[in-house]
C-alpha positions as CSV (number, residue, x, y, z in Angstrom):
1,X,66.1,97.5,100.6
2,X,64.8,94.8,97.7
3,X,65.8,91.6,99.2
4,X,65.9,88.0,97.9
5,X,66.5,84.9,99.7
6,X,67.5,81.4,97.9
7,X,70.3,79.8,99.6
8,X,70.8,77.1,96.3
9,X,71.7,80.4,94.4
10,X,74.8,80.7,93.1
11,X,75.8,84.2,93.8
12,X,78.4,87.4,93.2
13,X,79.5,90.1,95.4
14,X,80.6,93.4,94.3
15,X,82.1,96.1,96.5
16,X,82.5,99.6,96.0
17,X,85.6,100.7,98.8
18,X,85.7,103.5,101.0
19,X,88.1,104.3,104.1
20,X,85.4,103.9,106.7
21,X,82.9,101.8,105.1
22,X,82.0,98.9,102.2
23,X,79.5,99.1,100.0
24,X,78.3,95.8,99.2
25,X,75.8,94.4,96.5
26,X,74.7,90.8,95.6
27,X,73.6,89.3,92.1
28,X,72.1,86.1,91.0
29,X,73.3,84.2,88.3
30,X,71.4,87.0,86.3
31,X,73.0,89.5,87.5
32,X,69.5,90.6,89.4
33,X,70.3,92.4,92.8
34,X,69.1,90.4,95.5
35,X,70.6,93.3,98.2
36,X,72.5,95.7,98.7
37,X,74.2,97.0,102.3
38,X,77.2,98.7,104.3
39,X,79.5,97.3,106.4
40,X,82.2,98.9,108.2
41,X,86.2,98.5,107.5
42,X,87.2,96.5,110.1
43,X,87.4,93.1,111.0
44,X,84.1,92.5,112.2
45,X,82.9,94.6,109.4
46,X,84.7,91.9,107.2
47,X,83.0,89.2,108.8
48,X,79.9,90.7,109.2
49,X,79.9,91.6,104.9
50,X,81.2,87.3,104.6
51,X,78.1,86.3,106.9
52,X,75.9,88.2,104.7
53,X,76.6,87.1,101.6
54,X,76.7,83.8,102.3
55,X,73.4,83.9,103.7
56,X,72.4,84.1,99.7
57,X,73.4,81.1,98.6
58,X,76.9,79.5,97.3
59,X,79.5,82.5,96.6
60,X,80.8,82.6,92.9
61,X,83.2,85.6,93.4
62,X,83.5,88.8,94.6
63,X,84.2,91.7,92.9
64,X,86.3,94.6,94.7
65,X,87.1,98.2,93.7
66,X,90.4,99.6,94.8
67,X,92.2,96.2,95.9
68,X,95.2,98.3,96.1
69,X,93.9,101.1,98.9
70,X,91.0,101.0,100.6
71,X,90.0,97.5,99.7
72,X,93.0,96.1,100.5
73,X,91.8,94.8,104.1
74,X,88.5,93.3,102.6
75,X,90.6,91.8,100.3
76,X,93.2,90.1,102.2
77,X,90.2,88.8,104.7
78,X,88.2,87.2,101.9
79,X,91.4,86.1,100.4
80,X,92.2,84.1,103.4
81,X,88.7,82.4,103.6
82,X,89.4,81.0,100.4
83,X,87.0,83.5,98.1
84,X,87.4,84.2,94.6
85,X,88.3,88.0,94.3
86,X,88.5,89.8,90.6
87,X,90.0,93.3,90.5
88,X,87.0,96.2,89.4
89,X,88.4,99.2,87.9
90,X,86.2,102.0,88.3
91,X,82.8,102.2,85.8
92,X,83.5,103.8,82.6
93,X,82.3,107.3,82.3
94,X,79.5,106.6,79.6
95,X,77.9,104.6,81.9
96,X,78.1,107.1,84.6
97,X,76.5,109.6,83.0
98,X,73.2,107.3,81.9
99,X,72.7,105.9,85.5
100,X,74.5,108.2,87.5
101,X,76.7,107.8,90.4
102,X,76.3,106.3,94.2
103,X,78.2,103.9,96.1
104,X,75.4,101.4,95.5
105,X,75.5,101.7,91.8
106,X,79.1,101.5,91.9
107,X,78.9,98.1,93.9
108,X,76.1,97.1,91.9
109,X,78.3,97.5,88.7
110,X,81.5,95.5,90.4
111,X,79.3,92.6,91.2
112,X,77.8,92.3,87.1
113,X,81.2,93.0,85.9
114,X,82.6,90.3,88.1
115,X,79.8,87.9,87.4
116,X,79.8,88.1,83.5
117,X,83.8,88.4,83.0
118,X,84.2,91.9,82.3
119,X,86.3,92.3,85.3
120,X,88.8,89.2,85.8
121,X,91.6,90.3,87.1
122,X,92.8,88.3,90.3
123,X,94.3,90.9,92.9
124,X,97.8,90.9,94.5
125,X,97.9,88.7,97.8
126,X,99.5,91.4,99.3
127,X,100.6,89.7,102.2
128,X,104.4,88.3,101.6
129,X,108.0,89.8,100.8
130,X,106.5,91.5,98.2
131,X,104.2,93.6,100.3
132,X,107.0,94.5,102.6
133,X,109.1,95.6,99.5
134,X,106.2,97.8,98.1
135,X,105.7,99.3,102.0
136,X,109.3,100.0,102.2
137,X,109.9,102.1,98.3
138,X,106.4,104.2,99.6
139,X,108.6,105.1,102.0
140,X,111.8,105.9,100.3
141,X,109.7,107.3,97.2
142,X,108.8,109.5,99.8
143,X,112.2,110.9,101.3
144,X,113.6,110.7,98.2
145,X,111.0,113.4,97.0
146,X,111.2,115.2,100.2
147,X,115.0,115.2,99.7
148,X,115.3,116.4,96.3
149,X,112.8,119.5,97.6
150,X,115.4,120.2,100.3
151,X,118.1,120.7,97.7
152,X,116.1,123.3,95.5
153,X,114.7,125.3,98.6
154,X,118.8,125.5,99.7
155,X,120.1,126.2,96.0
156,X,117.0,128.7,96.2
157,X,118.4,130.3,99.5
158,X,121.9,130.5,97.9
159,X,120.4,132.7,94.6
160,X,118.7,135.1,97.2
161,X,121.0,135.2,100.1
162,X,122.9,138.6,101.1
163,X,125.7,139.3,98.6
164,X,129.0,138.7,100.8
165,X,127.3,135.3,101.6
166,X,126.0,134.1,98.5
167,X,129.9,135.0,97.0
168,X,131.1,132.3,99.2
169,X,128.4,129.5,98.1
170,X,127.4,130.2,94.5
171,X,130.0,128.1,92.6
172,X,129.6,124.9,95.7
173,X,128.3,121.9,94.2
174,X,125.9,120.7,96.1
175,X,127.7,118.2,98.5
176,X,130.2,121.0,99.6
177,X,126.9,123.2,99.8
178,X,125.2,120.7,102.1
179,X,128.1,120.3,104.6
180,X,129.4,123.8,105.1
181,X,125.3,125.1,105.1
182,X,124.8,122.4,108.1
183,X,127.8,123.4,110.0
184,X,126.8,126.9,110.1
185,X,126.5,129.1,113.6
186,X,124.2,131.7,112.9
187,X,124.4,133.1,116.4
188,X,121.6,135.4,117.3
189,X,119.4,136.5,114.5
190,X,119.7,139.9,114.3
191,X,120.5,140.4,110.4
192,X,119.3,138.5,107.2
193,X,122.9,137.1,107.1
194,X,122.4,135.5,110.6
195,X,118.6,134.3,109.2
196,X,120.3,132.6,105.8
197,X,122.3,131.0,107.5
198,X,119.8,129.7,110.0
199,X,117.5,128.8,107.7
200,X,120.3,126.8,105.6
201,X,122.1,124.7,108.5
202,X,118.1,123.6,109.2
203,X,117.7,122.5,105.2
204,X,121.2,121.2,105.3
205,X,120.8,118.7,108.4
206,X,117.3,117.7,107.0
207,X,118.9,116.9,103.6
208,X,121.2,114.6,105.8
209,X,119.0,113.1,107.5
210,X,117.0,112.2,104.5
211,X,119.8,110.6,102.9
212,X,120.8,108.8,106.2
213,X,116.9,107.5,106.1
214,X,117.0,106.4,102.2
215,X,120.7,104.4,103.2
216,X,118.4,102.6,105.6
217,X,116.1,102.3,103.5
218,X,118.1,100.7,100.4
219,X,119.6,98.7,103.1
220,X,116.4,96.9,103.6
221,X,114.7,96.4,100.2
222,X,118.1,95.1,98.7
223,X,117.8,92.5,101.4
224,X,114.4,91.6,101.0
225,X,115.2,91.6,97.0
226,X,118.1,89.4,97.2
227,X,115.9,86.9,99.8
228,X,112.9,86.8,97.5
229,X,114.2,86.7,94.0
230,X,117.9,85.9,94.0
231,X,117.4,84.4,90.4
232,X,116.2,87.6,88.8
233,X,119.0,89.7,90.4
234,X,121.1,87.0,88.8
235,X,119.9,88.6,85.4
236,X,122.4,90.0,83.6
237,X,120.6,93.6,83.4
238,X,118.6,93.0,86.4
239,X,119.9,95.4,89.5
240,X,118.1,95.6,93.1
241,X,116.1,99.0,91.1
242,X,115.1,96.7,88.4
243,X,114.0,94.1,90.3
244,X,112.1,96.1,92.9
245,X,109.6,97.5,89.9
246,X,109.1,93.9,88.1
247,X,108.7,92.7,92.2
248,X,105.7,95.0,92.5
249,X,104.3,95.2,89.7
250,X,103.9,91.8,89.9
251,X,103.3,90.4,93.3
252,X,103.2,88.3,96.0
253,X,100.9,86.0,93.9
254,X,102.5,85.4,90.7
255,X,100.7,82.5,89.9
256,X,98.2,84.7,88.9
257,X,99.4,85.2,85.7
258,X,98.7,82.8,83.1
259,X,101.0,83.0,80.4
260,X,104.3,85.5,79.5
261,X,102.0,87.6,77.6
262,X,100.0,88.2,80.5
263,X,102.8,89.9,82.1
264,X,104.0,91.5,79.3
265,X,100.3,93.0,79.1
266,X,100.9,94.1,82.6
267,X,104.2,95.8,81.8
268,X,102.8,98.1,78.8
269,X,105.2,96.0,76.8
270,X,102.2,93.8,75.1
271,X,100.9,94.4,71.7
272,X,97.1,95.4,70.9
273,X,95.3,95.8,67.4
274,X,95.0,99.3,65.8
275,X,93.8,97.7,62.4
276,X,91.5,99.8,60.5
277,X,90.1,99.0,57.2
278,X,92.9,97.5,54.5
279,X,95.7,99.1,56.9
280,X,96.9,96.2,59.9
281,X,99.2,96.9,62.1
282,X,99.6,96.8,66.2
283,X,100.8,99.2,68.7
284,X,102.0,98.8,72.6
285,X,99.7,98.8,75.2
286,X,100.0,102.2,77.3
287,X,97.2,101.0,79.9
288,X,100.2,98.9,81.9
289,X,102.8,99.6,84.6
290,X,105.2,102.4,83.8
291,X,107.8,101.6,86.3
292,X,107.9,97.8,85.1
293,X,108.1,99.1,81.8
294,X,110.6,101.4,82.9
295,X,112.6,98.2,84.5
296,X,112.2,95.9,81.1
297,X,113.9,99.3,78.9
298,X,116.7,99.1,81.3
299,X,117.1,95.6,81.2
300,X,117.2,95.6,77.0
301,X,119.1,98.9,77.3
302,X,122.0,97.3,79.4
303,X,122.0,94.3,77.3
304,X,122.0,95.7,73.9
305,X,125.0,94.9,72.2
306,X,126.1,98.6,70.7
307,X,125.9,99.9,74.5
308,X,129.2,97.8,74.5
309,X,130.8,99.6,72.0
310,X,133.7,102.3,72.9
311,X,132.4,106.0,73.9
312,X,128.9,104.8,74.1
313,X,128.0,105.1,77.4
314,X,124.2,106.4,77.4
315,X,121.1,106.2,76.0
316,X,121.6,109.6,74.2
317,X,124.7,108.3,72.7
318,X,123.2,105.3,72.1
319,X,120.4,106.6,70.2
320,X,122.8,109.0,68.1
321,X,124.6,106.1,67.0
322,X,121.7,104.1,65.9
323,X,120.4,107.4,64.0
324,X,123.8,107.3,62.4
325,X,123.5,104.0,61.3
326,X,120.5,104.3,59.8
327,X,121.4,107.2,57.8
328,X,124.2,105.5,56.4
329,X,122.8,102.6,55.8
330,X,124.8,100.5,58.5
């Protein structure tokens, strides 16, 4: 291991995450390496990788891969002792291929890109209302999914089940499916009537019990919604859905955007160049948030002023009509 010592330095970290252990290289104001080590993920590890780096000199800012996942602990620690943290997104490819990859080139390559600019992104805090929102829609992203898989695997059961029994469900919608299907008695399973019917009241009840669990869970994140941002769900537009996305997306730490644009940048809903030659034009940003983009469509969607005209009540409809307009010169 190259070390080099010079505590006047003015010096950048860079970390390369992993679930059981860091990564870590420092640079000068050069971006030389002055050393490069492992620490593990937990607290001491933390203060451990803190001790060592300010053993080089005065710390510029540190540079973290995967803020989001397995950096997030590192992050919050450093965040709390007052360090200057820039989001790394993983090295491009092209670069990759001329160097190669390790974790110490990788760390090595979060440290230069935080010390000349390249990354400067600050990181969510992840530690207020915000946080607890995201926690909570992991969850209900979850049962929601797991749900929706519970309905297919019983709609599936119906199209294969014995004919006398399948008569009697085919034509259910799925609410009526659901209830009669968990109040089955199969009795002993001695036919492939008897195992249907087992194998739907055990779908059935789980379907209930997902939706039980995403009640709960809607219960909580409108609270935490309407505690946090009550302004925003003042909106016109702006539901607890809505608001959950923009939440996220943005975070606890909102002052870490500088401007609207910013934002709009994060949202996919910022322009970019795509000049070439004589021709000038822009085009959106694709590299943003989906779901925040998702919430700002919504928002313009409900408040655009032919959504309030008679039989338009979708964005199908909505988009007919506009395609009508234009065709006769509306």
């Amino acid at each position: 291991m190259h070390t080099i010592t010079d505590e006047t330095l003015l010096v950048t970290g860079g970390v390369d995450t992993h679930r059981d252990v860091n990564v870590a290289a420092v640079v000068d104001y050069a971006g030389r390496v002055l050393a490069t080590d492992e620490f593990p993920t937990t607290l001491q590890g933390h203060k451990r990788f803190l001790t060592w780096l300010r053993s080089f000199g005065e710390i510029n800012k540190v540079g973290i891969e995967g803020t989001g996942t397995y950096g997030s602990g590192l992050a919050r620690f450093l965040s709390e002792a007052e360090v200057g943290l820039v989001e790394v997104d993983r090295p491009n490819r092209r670069m990759r291929r001329h160097r190669g990859k390790t974790d110490y080139v990788d760390a090595e390559a979060a440290a230069r890109a935080a010390l000349n600019g390249e990354a400067k992104s600050t990181p969510k805090s992840r530690n207020g209302a915000v946080e607890m929102v995201r926690a909570l829609r992991v969850a209900r992203r979850s049962a929601l999914s797991d749900r929706t898989r519970a309905a297919n695997q019983l709609h599936a059961l119906v199209v294969a089940a014995p004919s006398e029994l399948r008569e009697t469900l085919r034509d259910e919608t799925l609410a009526v499916l659901v209830d009669r299907a968990a109040s089955f008695r199969p009795g002993e399973l001695s036919s492939p009537t008897a195992a249907y019917k087992f194998s739907m009241r055990e779908i059935a009840q789980r379907y209930k019990r997902l939706s039980e669990e995403i009640v709960r869970l809607d219960t909580e994140i409108k609270k935490l919604v309407a505690m946090t941002a009550p302004k925003l769900l003042a909106l016109k537009g702006v539901g607890s859905e809505v608001a959950t996305h923009l939440l996220v997306a943005a975070g606890d730490n909102v002052e870490r955007f500088k401007n609207e644009a910013s934002f709009a940048r994060l949202c996919a809903a910022a322009p970019i160049e795509a000049s070439s030659g004589l021709t000038q034009r822009h085009r959106l940003d694709r590299g943003g948030d989906r779901l925040a983009n998702y919430a700002l469509w919504r928002i313009v969607l409900v408040r655009c002023p032919a959504m309030n005209k008679p039989g338009i009540t979708s964005h199908g409809e909505l988009k007919k009509e506009h395609l009508s307009e234009r065709s006769f010169g509306a």
